[in-house]
Backbone as ProteinMPNN parsed JSONL, in Angstrom:
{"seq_chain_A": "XXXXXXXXXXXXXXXXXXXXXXXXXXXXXXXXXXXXXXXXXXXXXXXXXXXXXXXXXXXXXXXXXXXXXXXXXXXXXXXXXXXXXXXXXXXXXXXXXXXXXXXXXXXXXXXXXXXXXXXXXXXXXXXXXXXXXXXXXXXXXX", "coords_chain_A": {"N_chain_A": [[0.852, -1.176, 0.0], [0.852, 1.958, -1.241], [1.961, 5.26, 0.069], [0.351, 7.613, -0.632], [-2.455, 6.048, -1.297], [-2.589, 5.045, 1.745], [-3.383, 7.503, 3.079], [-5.844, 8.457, 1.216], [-7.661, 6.231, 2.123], [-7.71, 6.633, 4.771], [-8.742, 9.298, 4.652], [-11.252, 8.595, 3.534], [-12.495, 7.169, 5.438], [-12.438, 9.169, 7.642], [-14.589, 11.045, 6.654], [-16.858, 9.403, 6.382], [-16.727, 8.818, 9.151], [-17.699, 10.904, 10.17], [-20.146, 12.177, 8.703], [-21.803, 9.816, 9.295], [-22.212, 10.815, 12.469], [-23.55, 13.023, 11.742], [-25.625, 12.34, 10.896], [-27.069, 11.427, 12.995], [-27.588, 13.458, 14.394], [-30.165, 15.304, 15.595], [-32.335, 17.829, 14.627], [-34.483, 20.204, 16.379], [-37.332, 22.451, 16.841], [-39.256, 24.525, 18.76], [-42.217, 26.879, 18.867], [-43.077, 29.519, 20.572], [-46.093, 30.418, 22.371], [-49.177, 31.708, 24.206], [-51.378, 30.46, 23.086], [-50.783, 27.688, 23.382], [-50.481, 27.098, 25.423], [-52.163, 24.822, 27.644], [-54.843, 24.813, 29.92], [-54.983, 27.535, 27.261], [-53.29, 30.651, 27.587], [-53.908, 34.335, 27.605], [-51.691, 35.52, 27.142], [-49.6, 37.988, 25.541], [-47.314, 37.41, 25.076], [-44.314, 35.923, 23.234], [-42.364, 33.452, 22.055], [-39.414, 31.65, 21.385], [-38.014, 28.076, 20.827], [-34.595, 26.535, 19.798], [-33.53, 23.201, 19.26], [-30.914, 20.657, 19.325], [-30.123, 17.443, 19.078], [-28.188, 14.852, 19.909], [-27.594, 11.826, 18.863], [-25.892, 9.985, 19.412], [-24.259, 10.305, 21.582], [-26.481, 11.221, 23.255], [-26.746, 13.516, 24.305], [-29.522, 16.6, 24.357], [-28.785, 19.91, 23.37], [-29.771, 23.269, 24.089], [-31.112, 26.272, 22.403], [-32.784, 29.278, 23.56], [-35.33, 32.115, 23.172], [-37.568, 34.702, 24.277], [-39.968, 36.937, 24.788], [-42.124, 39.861, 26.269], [-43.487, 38.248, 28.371], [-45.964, 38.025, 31.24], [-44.531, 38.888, 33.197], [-41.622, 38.234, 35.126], [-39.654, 35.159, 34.338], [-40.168, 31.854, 36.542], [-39.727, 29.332, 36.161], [-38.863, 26.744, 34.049], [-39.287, 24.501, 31.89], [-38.657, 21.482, 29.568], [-41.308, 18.875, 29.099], [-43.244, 15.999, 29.0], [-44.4, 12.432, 28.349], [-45.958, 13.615, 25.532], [-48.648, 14.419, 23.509], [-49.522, 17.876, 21.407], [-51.706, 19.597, 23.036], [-52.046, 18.222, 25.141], [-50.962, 17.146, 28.826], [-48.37, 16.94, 30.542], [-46.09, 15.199, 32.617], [-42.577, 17.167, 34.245], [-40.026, 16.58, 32.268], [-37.399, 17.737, 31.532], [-35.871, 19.749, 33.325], [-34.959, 23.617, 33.079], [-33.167, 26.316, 33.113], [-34.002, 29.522, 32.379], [-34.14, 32.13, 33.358], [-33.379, 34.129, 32.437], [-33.839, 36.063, 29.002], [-31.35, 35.402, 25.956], [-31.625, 32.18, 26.146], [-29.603, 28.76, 27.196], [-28.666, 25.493, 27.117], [-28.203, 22.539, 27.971], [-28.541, 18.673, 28.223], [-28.172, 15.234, 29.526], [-30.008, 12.846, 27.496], [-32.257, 9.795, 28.55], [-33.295, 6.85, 27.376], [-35.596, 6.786, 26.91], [-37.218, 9.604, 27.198], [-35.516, 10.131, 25.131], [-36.824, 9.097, 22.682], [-39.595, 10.117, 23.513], [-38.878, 12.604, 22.873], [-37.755, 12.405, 19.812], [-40.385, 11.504, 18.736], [-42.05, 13.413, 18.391], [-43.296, 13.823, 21.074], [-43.004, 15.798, 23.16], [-42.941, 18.37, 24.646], [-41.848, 22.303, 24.996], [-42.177, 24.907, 27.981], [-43.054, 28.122, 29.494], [-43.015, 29.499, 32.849], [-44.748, 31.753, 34.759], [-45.362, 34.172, 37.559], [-48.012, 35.544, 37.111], [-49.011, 33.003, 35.432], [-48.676, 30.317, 36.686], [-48.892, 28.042, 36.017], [-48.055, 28.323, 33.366], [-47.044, 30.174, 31.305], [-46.361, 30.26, 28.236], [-46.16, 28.286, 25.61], [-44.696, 25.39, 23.39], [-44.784, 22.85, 20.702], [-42.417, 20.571, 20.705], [-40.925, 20.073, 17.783], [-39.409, 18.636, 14.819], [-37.151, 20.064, 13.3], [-37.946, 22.741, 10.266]], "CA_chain_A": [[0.0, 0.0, 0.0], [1.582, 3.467, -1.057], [1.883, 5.97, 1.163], [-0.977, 8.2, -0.844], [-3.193, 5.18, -0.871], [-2.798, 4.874, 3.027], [-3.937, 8.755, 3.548], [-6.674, 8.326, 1.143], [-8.072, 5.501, 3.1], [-8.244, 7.433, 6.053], [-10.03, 10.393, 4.342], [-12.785, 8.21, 3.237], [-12.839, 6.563, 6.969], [-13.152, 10.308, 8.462], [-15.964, 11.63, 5.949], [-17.622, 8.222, 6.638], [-17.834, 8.549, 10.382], [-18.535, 12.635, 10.351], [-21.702, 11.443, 7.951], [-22.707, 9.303, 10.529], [-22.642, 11.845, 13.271], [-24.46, 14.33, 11.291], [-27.119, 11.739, 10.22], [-27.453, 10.959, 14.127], [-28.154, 14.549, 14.997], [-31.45, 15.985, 14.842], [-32.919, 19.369, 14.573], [-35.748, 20.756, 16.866], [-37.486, 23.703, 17.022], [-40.547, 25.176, 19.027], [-42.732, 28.118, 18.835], [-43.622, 29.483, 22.08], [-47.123, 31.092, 22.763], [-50.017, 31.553, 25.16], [-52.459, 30.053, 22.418], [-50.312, 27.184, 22.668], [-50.872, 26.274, 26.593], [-53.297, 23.98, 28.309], [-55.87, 25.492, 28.746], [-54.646, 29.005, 27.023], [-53.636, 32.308, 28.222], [-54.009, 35.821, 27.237], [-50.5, 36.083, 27.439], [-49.167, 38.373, 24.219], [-46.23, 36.883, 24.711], [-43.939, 35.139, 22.333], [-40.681, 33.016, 22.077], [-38.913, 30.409, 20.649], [-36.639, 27.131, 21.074], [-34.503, 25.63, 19.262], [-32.646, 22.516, 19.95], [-30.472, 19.708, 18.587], [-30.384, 16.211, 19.687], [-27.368, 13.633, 19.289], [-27.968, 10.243, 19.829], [-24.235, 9.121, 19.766], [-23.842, 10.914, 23.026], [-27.814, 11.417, 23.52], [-27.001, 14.741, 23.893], [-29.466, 17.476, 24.179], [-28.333, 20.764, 23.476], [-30.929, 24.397, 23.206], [-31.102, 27.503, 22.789], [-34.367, 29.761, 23.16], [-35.697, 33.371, 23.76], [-38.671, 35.196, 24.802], [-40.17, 38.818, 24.933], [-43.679, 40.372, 26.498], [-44.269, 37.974, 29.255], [-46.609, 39.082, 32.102], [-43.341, 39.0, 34.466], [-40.084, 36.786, 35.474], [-39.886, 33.692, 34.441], [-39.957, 31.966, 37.664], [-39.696, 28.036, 35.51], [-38.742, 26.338, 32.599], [-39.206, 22.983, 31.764], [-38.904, 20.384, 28.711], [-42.035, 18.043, 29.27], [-43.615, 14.74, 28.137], [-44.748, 12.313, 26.827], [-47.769, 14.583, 25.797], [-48.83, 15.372, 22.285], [-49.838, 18.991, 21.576], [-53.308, 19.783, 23.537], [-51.899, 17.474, 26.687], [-50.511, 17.936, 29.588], [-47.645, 16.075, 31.019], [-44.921, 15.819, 33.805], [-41.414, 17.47, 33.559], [-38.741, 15.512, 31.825], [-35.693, 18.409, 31.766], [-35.866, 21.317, 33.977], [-34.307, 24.304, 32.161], [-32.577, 27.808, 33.494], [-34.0, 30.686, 31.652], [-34.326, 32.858, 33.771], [-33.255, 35.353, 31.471], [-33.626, 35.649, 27.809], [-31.699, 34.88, 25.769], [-31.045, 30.914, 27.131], [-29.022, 27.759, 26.17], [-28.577, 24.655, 28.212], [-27.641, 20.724, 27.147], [-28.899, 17.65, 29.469], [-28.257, 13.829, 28.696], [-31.221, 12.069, 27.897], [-32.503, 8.981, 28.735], [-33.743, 6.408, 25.868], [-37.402, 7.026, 26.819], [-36.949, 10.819, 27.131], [-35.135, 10.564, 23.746], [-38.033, 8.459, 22.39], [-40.559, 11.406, 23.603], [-38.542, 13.991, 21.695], [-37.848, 12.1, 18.468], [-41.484, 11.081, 18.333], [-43.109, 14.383, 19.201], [-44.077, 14.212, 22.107], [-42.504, 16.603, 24.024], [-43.341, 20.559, 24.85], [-41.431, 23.302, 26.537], [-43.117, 25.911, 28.397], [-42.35, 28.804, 30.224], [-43.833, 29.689, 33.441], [-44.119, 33.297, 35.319], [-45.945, 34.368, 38.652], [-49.301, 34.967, 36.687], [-49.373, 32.207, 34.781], [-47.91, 29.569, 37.414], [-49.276, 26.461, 35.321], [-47.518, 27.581, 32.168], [-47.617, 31.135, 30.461], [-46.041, 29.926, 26.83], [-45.778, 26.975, 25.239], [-44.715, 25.109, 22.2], [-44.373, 22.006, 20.959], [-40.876, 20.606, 19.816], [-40.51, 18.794, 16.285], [-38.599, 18.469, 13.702], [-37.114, 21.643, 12.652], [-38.215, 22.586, 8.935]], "C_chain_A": [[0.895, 1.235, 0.0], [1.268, 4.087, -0.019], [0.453, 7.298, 0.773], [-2.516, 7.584, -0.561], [-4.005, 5.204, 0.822], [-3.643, 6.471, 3.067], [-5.517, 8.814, 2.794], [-7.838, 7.34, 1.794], [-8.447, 6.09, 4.211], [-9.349, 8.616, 5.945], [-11.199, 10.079, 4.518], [-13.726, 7.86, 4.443], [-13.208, 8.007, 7.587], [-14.441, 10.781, 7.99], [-16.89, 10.504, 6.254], [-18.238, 8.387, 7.759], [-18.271, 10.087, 10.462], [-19.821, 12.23, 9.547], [-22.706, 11.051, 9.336], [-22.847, 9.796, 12.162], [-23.308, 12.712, 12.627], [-25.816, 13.676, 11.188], [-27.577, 11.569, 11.742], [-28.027, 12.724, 14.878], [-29.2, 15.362, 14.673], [-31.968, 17.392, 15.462], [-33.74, 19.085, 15.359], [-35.963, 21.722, 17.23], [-39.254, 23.476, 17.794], [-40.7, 26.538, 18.882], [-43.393, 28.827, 20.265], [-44.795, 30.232, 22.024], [-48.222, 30.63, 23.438], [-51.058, 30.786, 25.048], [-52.344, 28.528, 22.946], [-50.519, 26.145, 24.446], [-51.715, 25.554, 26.514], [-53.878, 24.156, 29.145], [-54.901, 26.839, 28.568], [-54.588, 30.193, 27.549], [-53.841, 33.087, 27.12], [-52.9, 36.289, 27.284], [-50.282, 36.542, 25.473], [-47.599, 38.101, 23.927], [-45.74, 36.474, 23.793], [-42.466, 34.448, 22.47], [-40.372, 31.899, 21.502], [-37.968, 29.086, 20.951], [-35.896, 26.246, 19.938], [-33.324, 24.579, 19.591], [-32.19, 21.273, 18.984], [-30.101, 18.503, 19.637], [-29.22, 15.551, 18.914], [-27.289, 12.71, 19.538], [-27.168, 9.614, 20.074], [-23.893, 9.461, 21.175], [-25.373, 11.095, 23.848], [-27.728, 12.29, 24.687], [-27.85, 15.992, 23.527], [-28.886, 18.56, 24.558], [-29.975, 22.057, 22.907], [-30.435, 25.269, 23.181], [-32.594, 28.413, 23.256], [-34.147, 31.172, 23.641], [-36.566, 33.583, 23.878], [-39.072, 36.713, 25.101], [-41.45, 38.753, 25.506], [-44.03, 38.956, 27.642], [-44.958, 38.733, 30.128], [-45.53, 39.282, 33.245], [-42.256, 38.32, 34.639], [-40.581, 35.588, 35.177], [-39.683, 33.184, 35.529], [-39.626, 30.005, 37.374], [-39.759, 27.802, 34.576], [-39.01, 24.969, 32.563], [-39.074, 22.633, 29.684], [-40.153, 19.39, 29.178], [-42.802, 17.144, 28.425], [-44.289, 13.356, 28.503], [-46.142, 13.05, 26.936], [-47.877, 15.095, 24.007], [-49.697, 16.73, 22.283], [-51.719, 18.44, 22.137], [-53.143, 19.0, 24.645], [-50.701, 17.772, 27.628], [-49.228, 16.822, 30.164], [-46.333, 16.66, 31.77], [-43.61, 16.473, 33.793], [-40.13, 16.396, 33.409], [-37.411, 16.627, 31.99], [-36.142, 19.717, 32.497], [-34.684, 22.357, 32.977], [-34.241, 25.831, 32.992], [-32.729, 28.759, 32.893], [-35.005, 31.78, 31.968], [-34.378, 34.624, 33.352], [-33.219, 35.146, 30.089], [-32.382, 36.475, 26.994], [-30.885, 33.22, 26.542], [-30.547, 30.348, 26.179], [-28.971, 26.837, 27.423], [-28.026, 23.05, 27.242], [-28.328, 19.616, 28.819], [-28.356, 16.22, 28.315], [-29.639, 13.223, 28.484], [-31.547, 10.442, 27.898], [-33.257, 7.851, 27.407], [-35.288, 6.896, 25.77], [-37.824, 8.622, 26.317], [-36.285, 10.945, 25.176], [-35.707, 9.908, 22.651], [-39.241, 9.865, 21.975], [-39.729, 12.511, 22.295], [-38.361, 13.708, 20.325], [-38.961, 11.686, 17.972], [-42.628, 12.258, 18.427], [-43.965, 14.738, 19.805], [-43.602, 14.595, 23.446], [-42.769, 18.399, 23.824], [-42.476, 21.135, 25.588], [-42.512, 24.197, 26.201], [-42.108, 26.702, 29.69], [-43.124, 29.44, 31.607], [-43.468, 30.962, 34.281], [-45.577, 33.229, 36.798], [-47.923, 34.243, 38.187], [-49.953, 34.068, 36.345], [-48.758, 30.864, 35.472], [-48.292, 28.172, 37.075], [-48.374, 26.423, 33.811], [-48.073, 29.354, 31.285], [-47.054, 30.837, 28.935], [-45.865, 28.898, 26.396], [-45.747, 26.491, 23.818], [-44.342, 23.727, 22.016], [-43.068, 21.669, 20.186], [-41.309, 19.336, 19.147], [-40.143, 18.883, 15.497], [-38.337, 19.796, 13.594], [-37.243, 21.734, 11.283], [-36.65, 23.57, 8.318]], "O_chain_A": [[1.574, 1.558, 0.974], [0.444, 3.676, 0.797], [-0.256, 7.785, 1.653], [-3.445, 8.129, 0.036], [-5.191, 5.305, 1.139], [-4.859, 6.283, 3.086], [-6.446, 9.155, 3.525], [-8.957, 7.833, 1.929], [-9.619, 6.006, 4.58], [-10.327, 8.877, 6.646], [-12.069, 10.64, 5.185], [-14.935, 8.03, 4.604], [-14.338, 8.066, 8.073], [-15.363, 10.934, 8.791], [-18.023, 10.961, 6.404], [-19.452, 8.303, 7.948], [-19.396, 10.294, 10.916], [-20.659, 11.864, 10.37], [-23.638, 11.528, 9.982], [-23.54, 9.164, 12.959], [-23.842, 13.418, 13.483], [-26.892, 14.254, 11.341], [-28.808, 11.57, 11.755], [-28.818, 12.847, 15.814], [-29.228, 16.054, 13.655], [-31.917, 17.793, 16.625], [-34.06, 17.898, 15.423], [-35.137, 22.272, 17.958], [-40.118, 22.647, 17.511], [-39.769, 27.337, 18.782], [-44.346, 28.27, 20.809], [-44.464, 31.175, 21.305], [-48.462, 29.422, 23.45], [-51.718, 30.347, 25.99], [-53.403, 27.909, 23.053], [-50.647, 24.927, 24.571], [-52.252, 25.407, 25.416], [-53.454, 23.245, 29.856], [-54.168, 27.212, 29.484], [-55.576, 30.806, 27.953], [-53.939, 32.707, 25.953], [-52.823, 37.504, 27.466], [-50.6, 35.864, 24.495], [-46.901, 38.422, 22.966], [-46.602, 36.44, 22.914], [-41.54, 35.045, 23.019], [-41.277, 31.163, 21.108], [-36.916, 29.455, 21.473], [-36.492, 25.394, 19.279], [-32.283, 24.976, 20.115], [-32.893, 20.904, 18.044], [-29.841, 18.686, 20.826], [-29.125, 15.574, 17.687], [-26.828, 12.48, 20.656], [-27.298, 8.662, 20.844], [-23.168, 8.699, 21.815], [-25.343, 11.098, 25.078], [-28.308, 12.106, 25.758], [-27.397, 16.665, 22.601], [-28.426, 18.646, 25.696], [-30.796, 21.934, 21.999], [-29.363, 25.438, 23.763], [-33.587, 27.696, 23.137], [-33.173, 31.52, 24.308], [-37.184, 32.554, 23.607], [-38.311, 37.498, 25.667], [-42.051, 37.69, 25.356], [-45.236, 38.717, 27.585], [-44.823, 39.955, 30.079], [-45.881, 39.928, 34.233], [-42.196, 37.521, 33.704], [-41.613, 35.052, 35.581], [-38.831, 33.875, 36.087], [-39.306, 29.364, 38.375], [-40.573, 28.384, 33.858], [-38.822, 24.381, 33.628], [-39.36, 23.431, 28.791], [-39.627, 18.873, 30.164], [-43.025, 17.429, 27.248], [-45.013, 13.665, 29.449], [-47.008, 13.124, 27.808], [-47.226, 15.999, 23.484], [-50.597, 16.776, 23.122], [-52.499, 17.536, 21.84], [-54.158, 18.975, 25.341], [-49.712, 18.444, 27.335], [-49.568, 15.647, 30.023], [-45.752, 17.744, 31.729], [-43.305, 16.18, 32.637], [-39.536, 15.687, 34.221], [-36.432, 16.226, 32.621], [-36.805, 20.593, 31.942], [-33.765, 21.881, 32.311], [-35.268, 26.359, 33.42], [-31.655, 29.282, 32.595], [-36.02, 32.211, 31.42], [-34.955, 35.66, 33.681], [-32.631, 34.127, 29.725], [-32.216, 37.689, 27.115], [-29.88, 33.188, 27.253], [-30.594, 30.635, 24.983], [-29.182, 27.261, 28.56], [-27.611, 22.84, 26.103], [-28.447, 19.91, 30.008], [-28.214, 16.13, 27.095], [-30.371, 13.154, 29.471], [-30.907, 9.834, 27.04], [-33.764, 8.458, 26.464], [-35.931, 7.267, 24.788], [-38.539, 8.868, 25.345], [-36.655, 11.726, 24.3], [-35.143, 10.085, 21.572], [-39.601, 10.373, 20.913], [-40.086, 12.937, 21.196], [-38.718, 14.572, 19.524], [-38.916, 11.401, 16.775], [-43.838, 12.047, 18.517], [-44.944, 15.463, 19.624], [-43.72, 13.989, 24.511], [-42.716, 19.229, 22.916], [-42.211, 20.714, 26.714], [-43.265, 24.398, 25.248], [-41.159, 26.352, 30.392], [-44.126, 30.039, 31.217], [-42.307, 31.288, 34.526], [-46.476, 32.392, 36.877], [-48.777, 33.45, 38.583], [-51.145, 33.935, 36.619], [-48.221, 30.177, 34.602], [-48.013, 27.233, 37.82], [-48.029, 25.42, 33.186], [-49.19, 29.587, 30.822], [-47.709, 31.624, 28.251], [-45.04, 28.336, 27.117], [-46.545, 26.965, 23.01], [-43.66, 23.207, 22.899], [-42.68, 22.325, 19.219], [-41.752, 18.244, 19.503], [-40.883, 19.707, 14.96], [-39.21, 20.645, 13.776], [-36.665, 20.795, 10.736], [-36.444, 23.71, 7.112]]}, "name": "protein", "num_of_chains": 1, "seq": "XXXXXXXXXXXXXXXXXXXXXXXXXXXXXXXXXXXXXXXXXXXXXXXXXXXXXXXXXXXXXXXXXXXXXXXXXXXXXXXXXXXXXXXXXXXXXXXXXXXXXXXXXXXXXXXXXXXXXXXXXXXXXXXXXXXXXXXXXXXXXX"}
């Protein structure tokens, strides 16, 4: 085996496994609003998340922001399993206390089940709205 040979070999082996980390990582995005709770506020709020998922490391990672709540966020969560219009317990607590946020957790196979199957929501919660003033659900990012 030449010595070009050998280096090409390896190329093909790196682009091979970077592939297969990219194919393992998936997009998600939510939309955050009041419409979007259980049951609905009046909040004119709005905000967003978006997050990526790696299953080689099962790996989430987010980001998100938020404007016009009725006050401090005072809770964040990831929650599940729940398809949009249900309500369900928290799977990742989340720090965004201020906008804008980012965070990462490991997840669990079930937990990373819920989110690749969409059925998972964040929501953001503030003094008025202490069940849940925004919410969206996370899937696929387009």
């Amino acid at each position: 085996m030449t010595h070009r040979t050998a280096l090409f070999g390896l190329a093909l082996a790196f682009l091979a496994a970077s592939g297969a980390q990219a194919a393992d990582a998936g997009r998600f995005s939510a939309q955050l609003t009041g419409a979007g709770e259980v049951p609905p506020t009046g909040s004119k709020g709005t905000g967003e998340v978006t997050a990526t998922y790696d299953a080689a490391s099962k790996r989430l990672s987010w980001k998100g922001s938020y404007s016009g709540l009725t006050g401090p966020v005072t809770a964040a969560h990831f929650h599940g399993p729940a398809k949009a219009g249900e309500n369900a317990g928290v799977l990742v607590p989340v720090d965004a206390k201020a906008s804008p946020f980012s965070g990462e957790a490991t997840l669990d196979d079930a937990k990373a089940a819920d989110l690749e199957g969409g059925k998972m929501y964040f929501n953001l919660h503030t003094a008025a709205n202490p069940k849940g003033e925004l919410r969206g659900q996370v899937e696929p990012a387009r």
